[in-house]
Structures are given as structure tokens and as C-alpha cells.
N, C-alpha and C positions, 0 to 999 in steps of 0.2 A: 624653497620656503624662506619669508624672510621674518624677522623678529623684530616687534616695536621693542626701541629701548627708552626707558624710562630716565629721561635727565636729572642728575643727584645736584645739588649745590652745597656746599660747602657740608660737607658729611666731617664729620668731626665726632671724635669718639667721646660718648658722655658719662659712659661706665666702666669698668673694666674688672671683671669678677675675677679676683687674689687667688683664688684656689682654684677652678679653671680653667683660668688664665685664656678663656673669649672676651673677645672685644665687641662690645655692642653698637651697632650704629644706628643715626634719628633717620628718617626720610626715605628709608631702604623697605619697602614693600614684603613682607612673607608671602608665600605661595607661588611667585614668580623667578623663572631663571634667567640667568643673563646668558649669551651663548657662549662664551666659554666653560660656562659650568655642564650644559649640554652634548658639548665637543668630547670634553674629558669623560660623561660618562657612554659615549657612543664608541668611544677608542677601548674603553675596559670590555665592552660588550664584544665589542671583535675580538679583544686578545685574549680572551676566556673562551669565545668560539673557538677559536685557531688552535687553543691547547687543549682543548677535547677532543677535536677532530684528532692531531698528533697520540695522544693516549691511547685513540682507539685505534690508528693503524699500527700502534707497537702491541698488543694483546695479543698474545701468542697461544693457540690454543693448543690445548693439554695431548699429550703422547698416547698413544694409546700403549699398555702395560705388556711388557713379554713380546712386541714389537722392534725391529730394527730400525734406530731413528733414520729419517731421510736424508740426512748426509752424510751415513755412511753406507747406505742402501747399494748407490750407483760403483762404490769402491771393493762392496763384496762380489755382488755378481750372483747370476741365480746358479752357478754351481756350488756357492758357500751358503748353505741353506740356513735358517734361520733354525730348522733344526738341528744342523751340524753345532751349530755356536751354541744354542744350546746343550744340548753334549758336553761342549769342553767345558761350561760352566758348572757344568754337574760334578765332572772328571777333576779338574780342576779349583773351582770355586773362588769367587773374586771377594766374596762377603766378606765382612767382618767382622767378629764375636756377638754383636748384635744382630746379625743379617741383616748390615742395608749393605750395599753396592751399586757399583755405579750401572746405567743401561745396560745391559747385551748387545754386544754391536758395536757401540759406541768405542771412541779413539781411547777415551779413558780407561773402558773394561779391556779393549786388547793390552793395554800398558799394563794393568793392573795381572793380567792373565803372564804376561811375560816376566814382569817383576818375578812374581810367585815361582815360575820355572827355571826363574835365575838365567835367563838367557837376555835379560834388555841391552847389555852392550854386545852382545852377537852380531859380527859381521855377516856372515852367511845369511840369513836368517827370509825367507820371501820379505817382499811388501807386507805391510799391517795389517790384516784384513781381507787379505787376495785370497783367492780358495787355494792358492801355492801356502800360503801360513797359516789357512786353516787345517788341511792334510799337515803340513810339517808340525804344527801344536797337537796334533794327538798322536804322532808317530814320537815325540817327545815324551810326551804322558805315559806311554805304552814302558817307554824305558827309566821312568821315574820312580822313586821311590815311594812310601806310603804320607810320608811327609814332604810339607813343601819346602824348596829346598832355598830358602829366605834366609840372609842372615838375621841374628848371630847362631852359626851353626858349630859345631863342635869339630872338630879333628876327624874325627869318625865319621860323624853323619857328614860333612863334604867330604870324603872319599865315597860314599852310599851315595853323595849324588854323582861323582864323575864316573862311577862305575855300573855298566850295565847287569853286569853280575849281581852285585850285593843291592843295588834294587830290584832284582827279579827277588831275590833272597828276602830283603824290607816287607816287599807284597806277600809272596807267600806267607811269613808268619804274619802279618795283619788278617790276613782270609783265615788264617789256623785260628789265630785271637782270638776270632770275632764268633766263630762257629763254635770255640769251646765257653764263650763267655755265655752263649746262648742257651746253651745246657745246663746252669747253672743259673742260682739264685741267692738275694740274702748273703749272707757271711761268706761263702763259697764266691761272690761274684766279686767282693771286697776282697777277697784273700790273692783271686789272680789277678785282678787289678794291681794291687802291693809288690808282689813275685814279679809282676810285669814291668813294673815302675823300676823294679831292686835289677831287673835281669838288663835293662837298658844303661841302667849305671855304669852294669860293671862290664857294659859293650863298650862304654865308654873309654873305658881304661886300656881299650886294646890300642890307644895312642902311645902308652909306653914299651910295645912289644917291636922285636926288631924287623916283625913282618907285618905292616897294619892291617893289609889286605887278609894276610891269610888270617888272623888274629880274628879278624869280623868276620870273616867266612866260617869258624870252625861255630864262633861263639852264637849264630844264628841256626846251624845246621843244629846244634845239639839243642838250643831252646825249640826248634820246631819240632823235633822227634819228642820232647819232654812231654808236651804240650800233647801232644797226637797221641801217644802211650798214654801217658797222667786221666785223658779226656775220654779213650776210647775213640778215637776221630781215626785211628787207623787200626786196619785187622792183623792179627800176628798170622807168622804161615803155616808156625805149628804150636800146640801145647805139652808142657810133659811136665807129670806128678814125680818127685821125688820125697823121700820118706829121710829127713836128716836129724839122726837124735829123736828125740821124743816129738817133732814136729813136720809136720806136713809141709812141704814146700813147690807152690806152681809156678812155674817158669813157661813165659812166654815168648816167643821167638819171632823178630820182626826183619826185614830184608831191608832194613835203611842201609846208609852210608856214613861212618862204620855200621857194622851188625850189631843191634841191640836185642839185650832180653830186660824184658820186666818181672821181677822177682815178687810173689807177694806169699808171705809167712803170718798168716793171721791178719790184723790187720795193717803189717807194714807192709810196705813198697817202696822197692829197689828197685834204680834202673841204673842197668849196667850197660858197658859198649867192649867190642872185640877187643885184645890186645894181638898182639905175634906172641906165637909160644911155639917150644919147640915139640910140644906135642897137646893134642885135644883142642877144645876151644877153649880159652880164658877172657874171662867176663868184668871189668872192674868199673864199679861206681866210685860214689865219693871217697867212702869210707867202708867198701862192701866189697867182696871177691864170690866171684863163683866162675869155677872151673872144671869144666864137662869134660869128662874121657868115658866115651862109650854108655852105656848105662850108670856111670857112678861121676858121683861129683865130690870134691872138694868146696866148703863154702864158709865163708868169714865175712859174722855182720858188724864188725866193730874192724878200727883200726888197730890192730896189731891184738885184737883179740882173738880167742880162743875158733881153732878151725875145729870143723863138724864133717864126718863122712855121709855122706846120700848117695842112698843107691835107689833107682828109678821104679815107678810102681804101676 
């Protein structure tokens, strides 16, 4: 195509607008372009094409939800099922306080999943994602405690997590928790909440003891039997009536480790645990004794107060 050009002769500027600062010229035609003003707008046209075109091959479309993103698909393998992973996110849980987290699948949720286990600098450990680290993250879990074992954790609670023992111990009393929190209601649900919050404390303080191990071990074994007694969540193997002084008193009889009984006198309730004695059974709580010889007891509900004779009814 070619373009008439229109010959200017001495174009000489006549005006020049102060506050616009355009320059006006005599002899210059409106309506008509010259070809470079045509050039420049056919190059804009291409390079406005060229960067829609690029826009559209980068639009990535959307994941679909509760799916295994596709790059990490080929790295699990269809013996690490998408519902195994799910699983351990359940078991485990990547969220946070708000419940967002990252994919399921994805390289971040396994990091995120391993953080929480306390295992990311683990040498041993399979591949990320292999169905060898999906089996080994729930053969982990299985020995984990009820809490995730994240710092900052306390003296206590990392010995609960290096120790299989005392998180089989952690689990169990979260199951006894939860089953007794359910029976309850209202002020009663607040109260072992409090008790629970106060009994965690002073597990804490089994960092000053010269056994920690054994220190967290007793102070678990006695909140779970308190809890199972207190709740009703476990049956006694036998009952027996005693007649002490002017009052009635039933004693329950439970086969934990030690042996406990739960005492109730009206509306209080005592729970006591075996002692060694050289004769009968002897029973002591905080600040409570009862001691059984054949049909007749000995029993003291104050410290260093006054004992009472019971004989069985």
C-alpha cells in the first residue's frame, strides 16, 4: 500500500498554548496521517496482541478441592492413597487456629505434617511422600502423644514425646477426658476443664523430681484412675457398706494399679490408693485413711484427725 504525502513548506510554529504546552502548526491538514504515525500505531496493535496472547497461556486453572496436586501425584504412587493422606491429616492436622492449610499432598503439607511430628531433621526418615513415609507418619502417630510435639515444649512434655510409654499414657487420659467431659454439662464441664488445666501444671513440675520418667508416669496413672472413679467411666469389682460412728459409709473397690477404693460418706468423696501394711489393707488419700481388717475398718477423714471404728453391714 502506498501513501500520498502531502508537501509542507516552511511550517513555522504560530502559536504555542502556555498551559498545554502544544504547538500549533499553519499548512498541516486534520484528518490525515503521515506514515509514521500509522507505523507506530500498528507496532502498539501487535504488542498488545503478543501480551494477551502470553496472559492467556499463563492462566492456570483452579485445583479441584480435597484432590492431590499433580505434582506430587507421580511422587506418591497409587499405593499412598489419597485416602491414606487423608488420614494422617485428620490424625495429625496441618491447620491452623483458623483452619486454613496448605493442599493435601502437596510438598508443603508433608513439611508441615513433619514439623508437627518433630521429626523434619530425621535422618532415617523414607522419601516425602513415598508410601515408605506415608506407613512410617502413621506408625509415628500411633506412638505420639495427644499433643503435637512442636516447640516450645516444656521438660515434661519432650520427655511425653521421646517416650512411647508416656504417650500411650497422654492418649489414654485424652480418651478418659473426653468421655468424662461428655457426661457432663454447664459448671460441671468448666470445673474439669480448670482441675484439668491445674492437674497439667503440676505434671509439669515433675521436672524437679529425681526420676522424671517415673514422676510423669505415677502423676498420669493416678489423674486417670481419679477421672474414671470421679466419672463413673470404670466399674468397681466389689462394694461393701460400713456403719462408722453415727454414719454410713460405702466403699468401692477398683483393681487399678495401685488398688483403689472410692469412699463416699454422704455427700463426700474420697479416693484412696493401697499402701504396704503389715496387716489388712490400708487405703490413703490426700488427707483420708481407711483401713480394712476383715469386716471392721479403721477410718480418718481429716488429717491427723479424730479416727472412727466401722464395722461392715
Amino acid at each position: 500500500m502506498r501513501y500520498k504525502t502531502e508537501q509542507v513548506v516552511n511550517i513555522q510554529p504560530m502559536h504555542t498554548d502556555l498551559h498545554s504546552q502544544n504547538v500549533k502548526y499553519e499548512n498541516v491538514q486534520c484528518g490525515k496521517f503521515s506514515p509514521p504515525t500509522l507505523k507506530f500505531v500498528m507496532k502498539r496493535l501487535v504488542f498488545l496482541t503478543l501480551l494477551a496472547g502470553i496472559a492467556a497461556c499463563h492462566t492456570l486453572p483452579e485445583e479441584p478441592q480435597n484432590q492431590v496436586p499433580q505434582e506430587t501425584a507421580a511422587t506418591i504412587g497409587n499405593t499412598c492413597s489419597l485416602a491414606t493422606l487423608t488420614q494422617i491429616e485428620r490424625q495429625v492436622s496441618s491447620q491452623d487456629a483458623l483452619g486454613h492449610g496448605p493442599d493435601i499432598g502437596s510438598v508443603e503439607w508433608a513439611s508441615s505434617i513433619e514439623h508437627r511430628l518433630g521429626i523434619k531433621e530425621h535422618n532415617n526418615k523414607p522419601p516425602m511422600l513415598s508410601a515408605a513415609w506415608c506407613g512410617y507418619i502413621e506408625q509415628l502417630h500411633s506412638n505420639s502423644p495427644s499433643f503435637a510435639c512442636v516447640e516450645p515444649l516444656s521438660q515434661v512434655e519432650s520427655a511425653i514425646c521421646a517416650s512411647p510409654e508416656l504417650a500411650a499414657l497422654d492418649n489414654k487420659l485424652a480418651d478418659i477426658f473426653k468421655r468424662a467431659l461428655q457426661s457432663v454439662n454447664g459448671t460441671d464441664a468448666a470445673t474439669l476443664k480448670a482441675v484439668q488445666r491445674g492437674w497439667a501444671k503440676g505434671r509439669d513440675e515433675c521436672w524437679k523430681s529425681d526420676n522424671l520418667d517415673a514422676c510423669t508416669r505415677s502423676s498420669y496413672q493416678q489423674r486417670i484412675d481419679e477421672i474414671q472413679l470421679e466419672y463413673s467411666l470404670l466399674s468397681p469389682t466389689s462394694t461393701q457398706a460400713f456403719q462408722c460412728g453415727e454414719d454410713r459409709v460405702d466403699v468401692q473397690f477398683f483393681s487399678t494399679t495401685p488398688e483403689k477404693i472410692l469412699v463416699k460418706k454422704g455427700t463426700l468423696r474420697w479416693l484412696m490408693h493401697r499402701l504396704e501394711s503389715a496387716s489388712g489393707a490400708k487405703y490413703q488419700g490426700r488427707n483420708e485413711m481407711f483401713w480394712l481388717k476383715g469386716d471392721t475398718a479403721i477410718a480418718q477423714w481429716q488429717f491427723e484427725g479424730q479416727t472412727f471404728s466401722c464395722t461392715k453391714i
